[in-house]
Every structure is written in C-alpha cells, then in structure tokens.
C-alpha positions in Angstrom: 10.9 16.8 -11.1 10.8 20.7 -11.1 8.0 22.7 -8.6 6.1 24.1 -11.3 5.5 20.5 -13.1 3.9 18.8 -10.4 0.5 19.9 -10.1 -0.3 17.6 -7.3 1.1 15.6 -4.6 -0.5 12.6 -2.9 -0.8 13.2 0.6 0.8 10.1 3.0 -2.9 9.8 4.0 -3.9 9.0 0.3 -1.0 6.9 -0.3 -1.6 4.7 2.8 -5.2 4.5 1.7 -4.0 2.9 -2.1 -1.6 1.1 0.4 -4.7 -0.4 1.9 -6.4 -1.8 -1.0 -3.2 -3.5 -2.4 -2.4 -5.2 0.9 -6.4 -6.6 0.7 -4.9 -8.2 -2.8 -1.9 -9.5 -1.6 -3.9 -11.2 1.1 -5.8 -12.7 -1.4 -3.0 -14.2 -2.7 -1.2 -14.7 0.5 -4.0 -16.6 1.7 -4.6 -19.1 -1.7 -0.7 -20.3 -0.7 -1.8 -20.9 2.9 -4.8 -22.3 1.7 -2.8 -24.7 -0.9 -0.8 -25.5 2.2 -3.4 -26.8 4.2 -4.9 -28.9 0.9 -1.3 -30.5 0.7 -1.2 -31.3 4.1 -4.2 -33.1 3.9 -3.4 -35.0 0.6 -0.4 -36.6 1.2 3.1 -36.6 3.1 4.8 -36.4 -0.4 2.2 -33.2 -1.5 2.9 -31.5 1.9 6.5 -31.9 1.6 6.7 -30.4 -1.9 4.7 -27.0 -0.3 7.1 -27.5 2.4 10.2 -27.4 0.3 8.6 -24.1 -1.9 7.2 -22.1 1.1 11.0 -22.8 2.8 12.5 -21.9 -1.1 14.2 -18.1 -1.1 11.0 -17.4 -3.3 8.4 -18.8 -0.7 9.9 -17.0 2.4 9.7 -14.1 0.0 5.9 -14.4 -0.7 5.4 -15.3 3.1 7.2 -12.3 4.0 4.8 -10.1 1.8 1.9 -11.6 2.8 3.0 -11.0 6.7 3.9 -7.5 5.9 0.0 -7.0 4.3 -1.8 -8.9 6.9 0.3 -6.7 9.8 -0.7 -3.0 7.6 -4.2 -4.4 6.7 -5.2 -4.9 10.4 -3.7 -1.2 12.0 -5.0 0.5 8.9 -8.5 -1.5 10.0 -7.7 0.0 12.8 -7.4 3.4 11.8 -10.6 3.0 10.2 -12.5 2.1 13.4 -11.3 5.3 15.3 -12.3 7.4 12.1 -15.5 5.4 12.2 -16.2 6.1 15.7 -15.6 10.0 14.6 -12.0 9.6 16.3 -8.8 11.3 15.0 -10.4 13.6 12.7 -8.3 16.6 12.8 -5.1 17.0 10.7 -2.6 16.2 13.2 -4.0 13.1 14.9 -4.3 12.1 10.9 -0.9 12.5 10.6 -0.4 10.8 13.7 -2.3 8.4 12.8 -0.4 7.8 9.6 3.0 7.0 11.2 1.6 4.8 14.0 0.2 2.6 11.7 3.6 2.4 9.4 5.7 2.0 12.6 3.1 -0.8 14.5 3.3 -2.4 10.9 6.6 -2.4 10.9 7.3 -3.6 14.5 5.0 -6.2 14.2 6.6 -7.8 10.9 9.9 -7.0 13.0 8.9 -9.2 16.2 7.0 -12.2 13.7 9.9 -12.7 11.4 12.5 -12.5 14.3 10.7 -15.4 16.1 10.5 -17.2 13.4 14.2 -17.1 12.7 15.3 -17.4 16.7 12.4 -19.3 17.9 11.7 -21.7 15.2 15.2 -21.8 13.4 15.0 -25.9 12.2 10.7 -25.0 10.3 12.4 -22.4 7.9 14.4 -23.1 4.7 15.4 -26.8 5.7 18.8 -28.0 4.4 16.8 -30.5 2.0 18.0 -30.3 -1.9 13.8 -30.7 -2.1 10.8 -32.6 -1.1 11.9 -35.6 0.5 8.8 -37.9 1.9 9.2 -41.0 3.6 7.0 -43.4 2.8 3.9 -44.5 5.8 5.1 -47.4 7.9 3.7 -50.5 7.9 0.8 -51.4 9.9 1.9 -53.5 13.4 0.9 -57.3 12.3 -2.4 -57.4 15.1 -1.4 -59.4 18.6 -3.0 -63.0 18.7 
C-alpha cells in the first residue's frame, strides 16, 4: 500500500487490545470443549473415549492449541491491565515495553505447555487408535459366602 493511502495505522497497543477481546471469545469456545469433556467423562467410558479420540484428532490438538495460546495472552494482557490499573506503565515506552513482554511471556508460556505435553506426557496425545475404542465395565466379583 502506498504512504499517502493509508491514513492511519493501528498502533501494536491497539492491535493487542482487539487481540484481547478475541482471545476472551476463543476462550469461550475453548472452554465449551473442555466443558463437553468433563460431561463425557462423566457419561460413559464409550462418550469419554469418543472426546478422547477428537481432542487427540489433528483438528482437536488444533483447537486445544488455540485455546492454550488465548488463555496464556488473556492472563499477561490481564496483567497488563492491573499495572495500568494501579496507574503503572503509563508512559510510551514502558507501553511499548509492556507490549512485547506480554507477546514474548505468551509465547514462552504456550512454548513450555505444549513442550511438556509432547515430552512429558507423550502416550495422553494423539493415541495410535483408528477411533474411540471403549471396553466394556467388568463384571461385578460374585460376593464371598
């Protein structure tokens, strides 16, 4: 785009801030799968396994990811917010500051979760299963006479 087009350019402040309010959405979403999760877990081995199976799908881990990556920026933007609230960082540079700390905590955060859960828990993430697989409950012990 040439100079003399563009009128006006969103500062990274104002572009975090937009950042913000889409990450409160995604964790609305975000948190509807984990709370479908905890539902199936409760239903039945079979209902569990099926949110199991999606959540561990290439499109799961993808909607997990985004929900980690929007619950990491929500929080240090919330952060951000109490300082400004507390009539911290108020001058242009410690805003700017301010900016990139939260982009790079965000990032190291969603670095450090998503590592552990590949090293740490390596067996919980996108099991070799074709798809839900639920054994059925055993059978209650006959009682001792």
């Amino acid at each position: 785009m040439s100079p003399h087009l563009q009128v006006y350019k969103l500062p990274l402040a104002g572009k975090l801030s937009i950042s913000n309010r889409m990450a409160s959405v995604a964790l609305s979403f975000g948190t509807l799968l984990m709370v479908v999760w905890l539902v199936a877990a409760a239903s039945s081995p079979y209902a569990f396994a099926l949110v199991q199976w999606f959540i561990g799908s290439p499109l799961g881990l993808l909607l997990v990811f985004g929900w980690s990556v929007a619950l990491c920026y929500h929080f240090f933007a919330g952060l951000r917010h109490l300082f400004w609230d507390a009539g911290v960082g108020y001058s242009i540079p410690a805003i700017h500051r301010g900016n990139w700390v939260t982009i790079a905590l965000t990032l190291l955060s969603v670095a450090a979760i998503w590592l552990s859960v590949f090293v740490l828990w390596p067996t919980h993430v996108a099991p070799n299963t074709p798809g839900p697989q639920a054994e059925a409950p055993a059978p209650n012990p006959a009682p001792a006479q």
